[in-house]
C-alpha positions in Angstrom: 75.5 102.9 103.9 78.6 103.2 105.9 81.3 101.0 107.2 82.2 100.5 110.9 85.2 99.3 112.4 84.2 98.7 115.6 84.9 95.3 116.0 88.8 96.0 114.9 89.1 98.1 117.8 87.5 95.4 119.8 89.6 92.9 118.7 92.4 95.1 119.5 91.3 95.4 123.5 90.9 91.4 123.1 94.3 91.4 122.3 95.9 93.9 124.1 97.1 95.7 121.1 97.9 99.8 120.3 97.1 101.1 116.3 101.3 101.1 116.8 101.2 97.5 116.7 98.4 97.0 113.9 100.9 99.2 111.6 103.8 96.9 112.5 102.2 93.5 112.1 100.3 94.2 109.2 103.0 96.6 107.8 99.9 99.2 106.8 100.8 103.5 106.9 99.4 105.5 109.9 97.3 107.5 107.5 95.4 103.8 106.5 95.1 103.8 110.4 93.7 107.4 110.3 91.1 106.2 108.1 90.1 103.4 109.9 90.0 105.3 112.6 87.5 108.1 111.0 85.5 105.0 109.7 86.7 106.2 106.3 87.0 103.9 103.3 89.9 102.3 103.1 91.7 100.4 100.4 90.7 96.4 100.3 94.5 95.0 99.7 94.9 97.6 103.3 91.6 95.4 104.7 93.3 92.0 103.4 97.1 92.9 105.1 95.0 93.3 108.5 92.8 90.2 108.1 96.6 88.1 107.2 98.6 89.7 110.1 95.4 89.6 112.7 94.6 85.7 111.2 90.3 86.9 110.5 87.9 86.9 107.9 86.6 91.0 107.2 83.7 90.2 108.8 85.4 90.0 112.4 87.1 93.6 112.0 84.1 95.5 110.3 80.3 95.3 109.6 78.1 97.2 106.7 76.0 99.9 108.4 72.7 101.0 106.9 72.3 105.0 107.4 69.5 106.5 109.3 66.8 107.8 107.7 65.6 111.0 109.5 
């Protein structure tokens, strides 16, 4: 299984926001937002300062992915 952040970058177009503004609002380090970015794992008290400052539930910045089978 993997985790995708897709719809925290969608959110971000939504609301016309830059990962420079993520790190501000939700006071989070740029190498959490390299991660994210990767679709890494990421720290949940990271995923809780982004659901406070952004006012959303985890579910609305990132979904549980099954991997392909080949």
């Amino acid at each position: 299984m993997s985790i995708s952040y897709k719809k925290l970058w969608k959110l971000f177009i939504d609301r016309d926001m830059k990962k420079k503004d993520l790190m501000a609002v939700a006071n989070i380090s740029a190498t959490s937002v390299a991660k994210l970015t990767k679709g890494e794992n990421i720290q949940t008290d990271v995923l809780v300062k982004i659901c406070k400052a952004l006012q959303c539930e985890f579910a609305d910045i990132m979904e549980i992915k099954a991997d392909e089978t080949v």
